[in-house]
ROVOLUM-544708 format. One record per residue (C-alpha): residue number from 0; x, y, z. Coordinates in steps of 0.1 Angstrom, whole numbers, m for minus. Layout:
// ROVOLUM-544708
+-----+-------+-------+-------+
!   i !  east ! north !    up !
+-----+-------+-------+-------+
! NUM !     X !     Y !     Z !
...
+-----+-------+-------+-------+
// end
This chain:
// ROVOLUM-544708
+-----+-------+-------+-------+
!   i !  east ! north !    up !
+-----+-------+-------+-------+
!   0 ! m2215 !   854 ! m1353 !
!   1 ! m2232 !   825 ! m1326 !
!   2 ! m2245 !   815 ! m1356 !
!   3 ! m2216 !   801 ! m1373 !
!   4 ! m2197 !   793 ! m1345 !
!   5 ! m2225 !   768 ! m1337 !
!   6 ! m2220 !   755 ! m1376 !
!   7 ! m2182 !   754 ! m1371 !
!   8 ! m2190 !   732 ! m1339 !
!   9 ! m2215 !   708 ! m1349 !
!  10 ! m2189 !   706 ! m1385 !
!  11 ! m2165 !   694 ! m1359 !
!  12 ! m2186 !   673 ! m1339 !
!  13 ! m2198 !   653 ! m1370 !
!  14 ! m2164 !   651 ! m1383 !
!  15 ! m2151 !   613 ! m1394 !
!  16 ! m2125 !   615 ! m1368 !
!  17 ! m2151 !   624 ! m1339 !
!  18 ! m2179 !   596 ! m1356 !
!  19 ! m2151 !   571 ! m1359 !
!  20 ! m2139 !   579 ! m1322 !
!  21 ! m2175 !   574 ! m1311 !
!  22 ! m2185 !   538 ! m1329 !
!  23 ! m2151 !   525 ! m1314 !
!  24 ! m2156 !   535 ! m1279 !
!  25 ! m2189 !   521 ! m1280 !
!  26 ! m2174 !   485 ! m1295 !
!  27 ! m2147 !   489 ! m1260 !
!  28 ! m2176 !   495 ! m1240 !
!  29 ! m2195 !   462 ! m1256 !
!  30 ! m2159 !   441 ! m1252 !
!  31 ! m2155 !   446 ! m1220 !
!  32 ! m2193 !   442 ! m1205 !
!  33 ! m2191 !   407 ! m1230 !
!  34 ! m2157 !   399 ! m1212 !
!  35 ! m2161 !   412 ! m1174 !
!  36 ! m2195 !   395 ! m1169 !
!  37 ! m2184 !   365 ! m1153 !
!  38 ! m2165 !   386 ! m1127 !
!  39 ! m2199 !   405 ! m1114 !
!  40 ! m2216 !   370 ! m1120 !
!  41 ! m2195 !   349 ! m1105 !
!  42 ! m2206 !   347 ! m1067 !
!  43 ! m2241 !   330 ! m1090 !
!  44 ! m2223 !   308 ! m1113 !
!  45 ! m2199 !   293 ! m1083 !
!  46 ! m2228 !   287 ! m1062 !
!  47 ! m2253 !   271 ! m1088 !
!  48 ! m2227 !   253 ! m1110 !
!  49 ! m2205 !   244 ! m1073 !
!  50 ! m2170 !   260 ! m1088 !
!  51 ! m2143 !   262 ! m1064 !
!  52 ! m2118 !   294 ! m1062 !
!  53 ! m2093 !   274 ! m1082 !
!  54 ! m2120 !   270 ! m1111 !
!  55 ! m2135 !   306 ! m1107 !
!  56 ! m2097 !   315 ! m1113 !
!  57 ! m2094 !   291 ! m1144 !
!  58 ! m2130 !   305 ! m1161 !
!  59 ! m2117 !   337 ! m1153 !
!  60 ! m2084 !   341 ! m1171 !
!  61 ! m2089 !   316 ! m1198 !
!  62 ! m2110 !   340 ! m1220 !
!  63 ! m2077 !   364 ! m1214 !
!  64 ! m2055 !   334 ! m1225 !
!  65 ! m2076 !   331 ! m1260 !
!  66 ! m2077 !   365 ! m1262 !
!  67 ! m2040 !   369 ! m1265 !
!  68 ! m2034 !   344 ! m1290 !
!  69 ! m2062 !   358 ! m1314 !
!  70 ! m2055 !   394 ! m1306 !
!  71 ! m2017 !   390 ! m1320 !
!  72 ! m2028 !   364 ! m1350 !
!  73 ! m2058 !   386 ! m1368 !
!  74 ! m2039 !   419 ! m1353 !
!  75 ! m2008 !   406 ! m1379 !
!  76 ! m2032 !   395 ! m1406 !
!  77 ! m2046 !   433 ! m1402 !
!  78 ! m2018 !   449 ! m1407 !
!  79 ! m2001 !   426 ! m1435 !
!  80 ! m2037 !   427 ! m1452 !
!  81 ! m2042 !   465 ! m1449 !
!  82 ! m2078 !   454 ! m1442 !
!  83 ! m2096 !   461 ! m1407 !
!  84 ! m2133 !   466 ! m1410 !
!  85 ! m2138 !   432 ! m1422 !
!  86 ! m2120 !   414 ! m1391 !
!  87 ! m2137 !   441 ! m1371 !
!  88 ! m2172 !   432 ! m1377 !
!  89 ! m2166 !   393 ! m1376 !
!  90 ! m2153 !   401 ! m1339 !
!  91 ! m2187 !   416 ! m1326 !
!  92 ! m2206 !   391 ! m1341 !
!  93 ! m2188 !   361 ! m1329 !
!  94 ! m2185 !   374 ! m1291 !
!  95 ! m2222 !   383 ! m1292 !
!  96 ! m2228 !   345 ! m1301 !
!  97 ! m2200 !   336 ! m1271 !
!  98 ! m2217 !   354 ! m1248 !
!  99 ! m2252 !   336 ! m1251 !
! 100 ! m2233 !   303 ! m1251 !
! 101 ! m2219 !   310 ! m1217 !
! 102 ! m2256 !   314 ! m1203 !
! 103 ! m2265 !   278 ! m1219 !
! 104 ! m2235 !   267 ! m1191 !
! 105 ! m2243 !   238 ! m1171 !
! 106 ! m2215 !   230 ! m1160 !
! 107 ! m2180 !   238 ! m1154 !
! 108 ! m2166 !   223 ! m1191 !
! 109 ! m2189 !   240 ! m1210 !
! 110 ! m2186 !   271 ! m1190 !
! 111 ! m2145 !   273 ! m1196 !
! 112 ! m2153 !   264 ! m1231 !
! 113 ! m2172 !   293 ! m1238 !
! 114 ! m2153 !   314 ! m1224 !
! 115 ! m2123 !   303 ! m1243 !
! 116 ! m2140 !   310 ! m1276 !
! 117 ! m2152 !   342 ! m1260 !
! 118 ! m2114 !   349 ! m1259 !
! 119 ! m2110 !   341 ! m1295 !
! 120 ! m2135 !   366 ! m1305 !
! 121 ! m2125 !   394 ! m1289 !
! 122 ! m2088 !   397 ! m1292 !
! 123 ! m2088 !   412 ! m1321 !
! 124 ! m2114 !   444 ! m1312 !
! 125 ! m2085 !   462 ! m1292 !
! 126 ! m2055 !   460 ! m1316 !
! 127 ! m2077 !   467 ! m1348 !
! 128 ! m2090 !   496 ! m1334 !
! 129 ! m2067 !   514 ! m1323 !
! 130 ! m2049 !   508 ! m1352 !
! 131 ! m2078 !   527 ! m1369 !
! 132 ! m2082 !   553 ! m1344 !
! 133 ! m2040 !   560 ! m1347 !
! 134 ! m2045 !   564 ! m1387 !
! 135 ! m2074 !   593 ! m1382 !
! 136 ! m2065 !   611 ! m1351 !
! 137 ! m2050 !   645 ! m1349 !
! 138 ! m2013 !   642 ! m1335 !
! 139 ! m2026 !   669 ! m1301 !
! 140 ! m2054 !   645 ! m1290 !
! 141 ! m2035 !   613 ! m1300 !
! 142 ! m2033 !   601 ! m1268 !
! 143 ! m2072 !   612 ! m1254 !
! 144 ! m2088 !   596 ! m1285 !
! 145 ! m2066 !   563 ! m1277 !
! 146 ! m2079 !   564 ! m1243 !
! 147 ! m2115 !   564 ! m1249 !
! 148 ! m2113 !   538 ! m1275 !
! 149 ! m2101 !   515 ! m1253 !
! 150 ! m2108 !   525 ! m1219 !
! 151 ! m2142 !   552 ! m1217 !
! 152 ! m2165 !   530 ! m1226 !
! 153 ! m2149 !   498 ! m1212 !
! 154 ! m2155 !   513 ! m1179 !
! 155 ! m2183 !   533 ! m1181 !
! 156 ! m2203 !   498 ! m1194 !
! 157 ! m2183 !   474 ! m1190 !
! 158 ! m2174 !   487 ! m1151 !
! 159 ! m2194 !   511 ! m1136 !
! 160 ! m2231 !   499 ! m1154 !
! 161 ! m2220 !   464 ! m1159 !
! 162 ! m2215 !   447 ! m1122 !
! 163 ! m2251 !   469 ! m1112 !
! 164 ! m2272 !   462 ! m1139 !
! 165 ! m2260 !   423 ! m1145 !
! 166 ! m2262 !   414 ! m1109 !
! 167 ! m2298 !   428 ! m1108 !
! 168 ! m2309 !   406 ! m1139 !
! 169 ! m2292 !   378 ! m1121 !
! 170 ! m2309 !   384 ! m1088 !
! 171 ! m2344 !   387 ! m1112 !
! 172 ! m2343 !   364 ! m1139 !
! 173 ! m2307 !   344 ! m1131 !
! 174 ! m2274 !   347 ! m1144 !
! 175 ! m2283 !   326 ! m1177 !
! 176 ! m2304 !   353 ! m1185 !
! 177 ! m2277 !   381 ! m1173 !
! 178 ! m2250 !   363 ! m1202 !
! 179 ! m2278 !   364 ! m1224 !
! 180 ! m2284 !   401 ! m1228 !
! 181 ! m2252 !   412 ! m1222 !
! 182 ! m2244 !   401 ! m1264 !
! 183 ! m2273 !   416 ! m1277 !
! 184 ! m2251 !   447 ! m1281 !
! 185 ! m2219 !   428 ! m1298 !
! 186 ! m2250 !   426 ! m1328 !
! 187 ! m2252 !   463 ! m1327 !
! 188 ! m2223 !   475 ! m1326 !
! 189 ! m2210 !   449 ! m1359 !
! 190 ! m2242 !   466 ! m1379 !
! 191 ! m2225 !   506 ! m1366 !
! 192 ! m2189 !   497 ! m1379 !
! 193 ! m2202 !   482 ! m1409 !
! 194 ! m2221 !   513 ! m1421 !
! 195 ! m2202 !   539 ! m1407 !
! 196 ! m2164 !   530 ! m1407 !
! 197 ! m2148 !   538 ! m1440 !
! 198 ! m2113 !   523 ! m1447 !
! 199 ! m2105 !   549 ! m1475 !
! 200 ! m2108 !   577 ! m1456 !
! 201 ! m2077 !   595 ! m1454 !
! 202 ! m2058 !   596 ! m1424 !
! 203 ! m2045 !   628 ! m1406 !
! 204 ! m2002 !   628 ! m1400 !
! 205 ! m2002 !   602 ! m1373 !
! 206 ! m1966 !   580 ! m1371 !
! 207 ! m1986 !   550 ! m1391 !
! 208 ! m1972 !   546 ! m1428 !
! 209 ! m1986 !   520 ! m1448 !
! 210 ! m2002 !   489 ! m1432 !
! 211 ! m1983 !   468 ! m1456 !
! 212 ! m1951 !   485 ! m1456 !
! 213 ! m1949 !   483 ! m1418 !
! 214 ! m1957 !   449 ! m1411 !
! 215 ! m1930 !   443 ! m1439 !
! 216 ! m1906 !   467 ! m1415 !
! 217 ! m1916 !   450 ! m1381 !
! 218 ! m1922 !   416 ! m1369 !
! 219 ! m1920 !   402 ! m1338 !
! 220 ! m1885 !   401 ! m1333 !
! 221 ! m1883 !   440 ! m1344 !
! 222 ! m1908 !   450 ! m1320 !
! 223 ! m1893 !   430 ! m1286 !
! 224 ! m1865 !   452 ! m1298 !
! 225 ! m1879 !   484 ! m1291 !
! 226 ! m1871 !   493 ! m1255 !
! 227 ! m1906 !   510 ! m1249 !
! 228 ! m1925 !   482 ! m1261 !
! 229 ! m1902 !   459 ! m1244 !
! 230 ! m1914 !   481 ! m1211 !
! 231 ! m1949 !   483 ! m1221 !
! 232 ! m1949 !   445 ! m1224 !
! 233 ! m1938 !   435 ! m1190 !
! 234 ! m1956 !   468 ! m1176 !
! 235 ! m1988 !   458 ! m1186 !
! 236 ! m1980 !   417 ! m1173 !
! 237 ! m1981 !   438 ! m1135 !
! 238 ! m2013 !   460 ! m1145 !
! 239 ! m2029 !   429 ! m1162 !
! 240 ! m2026 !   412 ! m1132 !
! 241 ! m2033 !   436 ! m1111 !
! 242 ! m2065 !   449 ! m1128 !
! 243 ! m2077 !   410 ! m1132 !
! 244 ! m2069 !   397 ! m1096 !
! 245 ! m2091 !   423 ! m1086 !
! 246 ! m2119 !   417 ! m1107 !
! 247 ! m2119 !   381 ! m1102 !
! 248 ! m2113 !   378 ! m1060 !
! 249 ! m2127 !   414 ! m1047 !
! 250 ! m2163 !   402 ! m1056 !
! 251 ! m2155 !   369 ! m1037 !
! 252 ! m2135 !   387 ! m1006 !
! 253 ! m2163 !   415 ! m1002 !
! 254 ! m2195 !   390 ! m1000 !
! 255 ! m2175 !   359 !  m979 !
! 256 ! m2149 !   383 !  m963 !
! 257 ! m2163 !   414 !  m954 !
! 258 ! m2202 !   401 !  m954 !
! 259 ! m2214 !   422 !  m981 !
! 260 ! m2245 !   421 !  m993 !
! 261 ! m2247 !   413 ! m1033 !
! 262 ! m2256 !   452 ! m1037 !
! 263 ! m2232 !   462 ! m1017 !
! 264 ! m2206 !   442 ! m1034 !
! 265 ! m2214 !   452 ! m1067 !
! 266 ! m2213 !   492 ! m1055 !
! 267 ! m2176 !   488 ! m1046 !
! 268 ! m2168 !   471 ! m1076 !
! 269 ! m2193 !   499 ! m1096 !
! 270 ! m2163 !   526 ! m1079 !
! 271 ! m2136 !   508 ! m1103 !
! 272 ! m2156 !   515 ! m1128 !
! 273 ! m2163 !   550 ! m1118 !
! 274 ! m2125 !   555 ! m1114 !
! 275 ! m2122 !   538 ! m1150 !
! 276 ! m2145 !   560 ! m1166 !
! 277 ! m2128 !   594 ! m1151 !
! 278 ! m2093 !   580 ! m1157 !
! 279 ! m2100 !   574 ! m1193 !
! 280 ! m2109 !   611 ! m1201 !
! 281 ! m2085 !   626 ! m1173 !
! 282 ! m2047 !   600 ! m1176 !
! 283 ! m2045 !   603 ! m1216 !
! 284 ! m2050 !   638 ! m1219 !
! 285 ! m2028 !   648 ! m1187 !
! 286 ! m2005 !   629 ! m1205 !
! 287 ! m2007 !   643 ! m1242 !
! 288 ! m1997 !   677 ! m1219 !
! 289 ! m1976 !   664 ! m1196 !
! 290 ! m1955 !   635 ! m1210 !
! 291 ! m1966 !   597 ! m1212 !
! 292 ! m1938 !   588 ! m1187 !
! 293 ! m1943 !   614 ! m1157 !
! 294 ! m1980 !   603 ! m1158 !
! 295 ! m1970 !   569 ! m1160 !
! 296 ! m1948 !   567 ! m1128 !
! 297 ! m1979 !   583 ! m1107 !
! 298 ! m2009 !   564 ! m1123 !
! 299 ! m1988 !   527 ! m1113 !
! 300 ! m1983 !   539 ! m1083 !
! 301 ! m2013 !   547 ! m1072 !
! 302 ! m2029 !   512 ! m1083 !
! 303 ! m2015 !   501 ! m1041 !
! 304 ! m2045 !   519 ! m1028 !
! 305 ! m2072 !   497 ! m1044 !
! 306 ! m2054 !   467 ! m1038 !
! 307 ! m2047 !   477 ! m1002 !
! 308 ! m2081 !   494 !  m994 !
! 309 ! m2098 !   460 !  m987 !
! 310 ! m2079 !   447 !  m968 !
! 311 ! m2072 !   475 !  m940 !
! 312 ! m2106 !   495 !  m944 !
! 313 ! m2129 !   461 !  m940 !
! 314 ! m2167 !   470 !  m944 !
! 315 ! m2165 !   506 !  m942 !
! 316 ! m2185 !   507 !  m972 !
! 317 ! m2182 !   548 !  m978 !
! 318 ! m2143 !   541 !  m974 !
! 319 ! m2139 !   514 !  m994 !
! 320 ! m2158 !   527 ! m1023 !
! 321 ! m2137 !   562 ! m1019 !
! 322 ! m2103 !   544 ! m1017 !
! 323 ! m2111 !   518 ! m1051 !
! 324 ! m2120 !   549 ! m1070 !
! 325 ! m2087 !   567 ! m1062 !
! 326 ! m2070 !   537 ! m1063 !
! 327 ! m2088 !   525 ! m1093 !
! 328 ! m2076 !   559 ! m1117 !
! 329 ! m2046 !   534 ! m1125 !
! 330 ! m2068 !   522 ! m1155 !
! 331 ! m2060 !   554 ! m1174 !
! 332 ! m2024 !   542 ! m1177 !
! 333 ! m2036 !   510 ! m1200 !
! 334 ! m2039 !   528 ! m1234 !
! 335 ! m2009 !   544 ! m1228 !
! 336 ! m1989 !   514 ! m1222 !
! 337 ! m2008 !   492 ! m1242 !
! 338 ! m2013 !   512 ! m1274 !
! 339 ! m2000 !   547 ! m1272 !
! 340 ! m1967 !   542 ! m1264 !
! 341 ! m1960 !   516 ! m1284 !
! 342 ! m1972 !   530 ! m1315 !
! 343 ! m1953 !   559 ! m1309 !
! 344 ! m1922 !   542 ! m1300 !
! 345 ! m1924 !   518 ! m1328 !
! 346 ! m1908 !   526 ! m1368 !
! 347 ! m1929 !   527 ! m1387 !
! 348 ! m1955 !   521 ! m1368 !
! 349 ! m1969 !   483 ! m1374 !
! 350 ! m2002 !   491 ! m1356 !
! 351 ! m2025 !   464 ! m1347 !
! 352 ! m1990 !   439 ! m1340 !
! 353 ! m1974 !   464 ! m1315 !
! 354 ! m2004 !   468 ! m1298 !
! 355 ! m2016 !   430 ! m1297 !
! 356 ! m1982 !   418 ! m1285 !
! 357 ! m1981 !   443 ! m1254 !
! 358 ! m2014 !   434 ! m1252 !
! 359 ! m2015 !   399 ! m1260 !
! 360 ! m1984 !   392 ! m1235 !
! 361 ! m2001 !   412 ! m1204 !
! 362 ! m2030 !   391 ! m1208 !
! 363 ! m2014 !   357 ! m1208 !
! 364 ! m1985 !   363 ! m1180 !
! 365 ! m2010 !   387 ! m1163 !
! 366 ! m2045 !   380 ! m1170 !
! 367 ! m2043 !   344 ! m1174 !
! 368 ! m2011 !   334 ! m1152 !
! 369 ! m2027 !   359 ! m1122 !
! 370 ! m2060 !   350 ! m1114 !
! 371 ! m2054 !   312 ! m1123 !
! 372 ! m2026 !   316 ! m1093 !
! 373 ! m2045 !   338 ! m1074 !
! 374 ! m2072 !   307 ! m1072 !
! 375 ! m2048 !   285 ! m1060 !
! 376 ! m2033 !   304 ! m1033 !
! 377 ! m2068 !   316 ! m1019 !
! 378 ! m2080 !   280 ! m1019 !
! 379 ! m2047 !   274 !  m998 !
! 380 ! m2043 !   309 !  m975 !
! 381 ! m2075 !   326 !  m984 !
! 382 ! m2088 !   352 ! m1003 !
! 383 ! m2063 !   377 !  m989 !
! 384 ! m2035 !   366 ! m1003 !
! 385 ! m2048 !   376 ! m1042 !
! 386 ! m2051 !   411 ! m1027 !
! 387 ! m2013 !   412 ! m1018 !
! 388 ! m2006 !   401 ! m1054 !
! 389 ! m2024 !   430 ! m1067 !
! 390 ! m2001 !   454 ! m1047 !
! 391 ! m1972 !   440 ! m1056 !
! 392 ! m1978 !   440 ! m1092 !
! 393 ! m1987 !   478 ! m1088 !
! 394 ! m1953 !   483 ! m1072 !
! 395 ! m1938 !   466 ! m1098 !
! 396 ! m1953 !   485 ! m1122 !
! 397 ! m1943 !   517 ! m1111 !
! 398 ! m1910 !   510 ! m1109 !
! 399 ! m1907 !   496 ! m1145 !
! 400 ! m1923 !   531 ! m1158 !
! 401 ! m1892 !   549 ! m1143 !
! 402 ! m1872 !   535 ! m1176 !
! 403 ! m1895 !   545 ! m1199 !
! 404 ! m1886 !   567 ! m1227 !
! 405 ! m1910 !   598 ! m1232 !
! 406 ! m1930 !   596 ! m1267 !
! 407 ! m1953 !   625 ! m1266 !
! 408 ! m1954 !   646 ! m1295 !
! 409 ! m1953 !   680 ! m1272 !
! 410 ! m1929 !   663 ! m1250 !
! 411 ! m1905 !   651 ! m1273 !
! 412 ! m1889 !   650 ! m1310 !
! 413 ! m1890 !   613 ! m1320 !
! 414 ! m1930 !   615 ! m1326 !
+-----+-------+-------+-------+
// end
């Protein structure tokens, strides 16, 4: 009897739905240490190439800026095509490439112009995977498989690993070389979904009909119609902004602020990651049992802490670190609101367009917009004041998920 119940579980575990879920967490987790590495690297690239917090701010959001544009474009394409893998694989390669052009930086021009094309290559990875991940995904672990797609790995590599292990190549070799190896993966990662992702696999029941069919259903004036995704659009501009404020000034306020050492810096910015990694298993799947919407209200919330922490706890470096993790468990919420409700909420079901505009619009009014303000009013009132963005863009936050309308299939009938 152990016998085959160890077949049936290693059948399961090498099951398309489980291999696919795997190669796309691995490509989030490759995004986001390609897109958060000037963030960890930033107190290096200020200091060697003499940036200002105004142009920190700038190099900081504009890959977000790119990233919304392309992410809605190719998502659109995606979904009137029917075709993903193709797009998919182009993504990795070209951020890989972005990624050692931003070590070749030698000044501030050539910096913000690699990260705008780093922008361009990686909007897309998001929006056409989980519009793969939606199509092969058993309706009970909907929302947990969305979660690690786009947040699991993103935090475990991109957050927790990510600000340790590239701010000890840049303390070794430099950050050139930091930007360097951090696109080896993007190479990887193209080669794993080109051999392994199969577009004709057939799909389990999800709420995605044809690719074709829904595109033809909804476009952009269709979706802004949906009330949830009109929610999830301005909910994620406040979590946007609050997650990227954070990654782009805490760095800064922890090593000029609070005299932090380098290591000690990147420790309290290895807690959000720690918190990101947790919330990605813990947030979806509380929320495939207990409703998108209660989960929601609480996750928001509780971003206050993190944004707060800093600036009442000072170099306690034991409660600062505990506080940004509990804080922090507010990343769970951005599947959810950026691909899970949506998708649910949406006829249909036009998946890699619902997901790119929530998406695509968080960045620009959040991720862009935020730290590029944030700059300018810590240049003018220090680097406090981004801090007291963050919270109220949590609060915010919170109180927009009080409207939503609950889309989980145990919780409700319109799934």
């Amino acid at each position: 009897m152990s016998t085959v119940i160890g077949a049936v579980r290693a059948a399961r575990a090498l099951s398309y739905e489980n291999r696919l879920l795997l190669i796309l967490t691995l490509g989030g987790a490759v995004a986001a240490l390609d897109a958060q590495s000037l963030f960890y690297l930033s107190p290096f690239v200020a200091t060697s190439l003499g940036l200002n917090n105004t142009q920190i701010g700038l190099v900081s959001s504009t890959v977000l800026l790119s990233w919304s544009i392309s992410g809605y474009v190719i998502g659109r394409l995606s979904d009137r095509s029917g075709r993903r893998k193709p797009w998919l694989v182009a993504t990795f390669v070209m951020f890989a490439a972005c990624s050692f052009l931003s070590g070749l930086a030698g000044s501030f021009a050539v910096l913000l112009g690699a990260r705008l094309m780093m922008g361009l290559a990686e909007g897309p990875v998001i929006p056409v995977s989980q519009s793969i991940m939606i199509r092969h995904s058993s309706p009970h672990r909907r929302g947990f498989n969305m979660g690690l797609v786009q947040n699991f790995g993103a935090q475990l590599v991109g957050s927790l690993a990510g600000p340790i292990v590239l701010v000890q190549i840049a303390t070794t070799l430099g950050w050139h070389a930091a930007f360097y190896i951090a696109g080896v993966p993007g190479l990887v990662v193209a080669l794993l979904v080109a051999a392994f992702v199969n577009e004709r696999a057939g799909g389990s029941s999800g709420p995605e009909q044809s690719p074709k069919a829904a595109a033809a259903v909804l476009g952009l004036s269709g979706l802004v119609r949906v009330r949830n995704i009109r929610l999830c659009i301005l909910i994620s501009c406040c979590v946007v902004a609050w997650y990227f404020v954070l990654l782009a000034f805490l760095p800064l306020y922890c090593v000029r602020v609070l005299r932090l050492t380098a290591t000690g810096m990147s420790v309290v910015m290895s807690a959000i990651g720690a918190a990101g990694v947790v919330s990605a298993l813990l947030v979806p799947a509380l929320s495939d049992r207990l409703g998108r919407k209660a989960v929601m209200i609480v996750f928001t919330f509780g971003g206050v802490v993190a944004s707060l922490a800093p600036l009442y706890v000072g170099n306690g470096l034991g409660w600062l670190i505990g506080l940004m993790f509990v804080g922090c468990l507010t990343l769970g919420t951005v599947p959810l609101f950026m691909a899970t409700i949506p998708l649910e909420s949406a006829p249909g079901g036009a998946a890699a367009s619902a997901t790119a505009l929530v998406m695509g619009v968080g960045q620009i009014l959040g991720g862009f917009l935020g730290p590029a303000l944030g700059g300018v009013l810590a240049d003018r009132w220090g680097l406090s004041v981004p801090l007291w963005m963050a919270t109220g863009a949590a609060i915010l936050a919170g109180l927009l998920s009080l409207r939503l309308t609950e889309t989980a299939p145990r919780r409700s009938k319109s799934s």
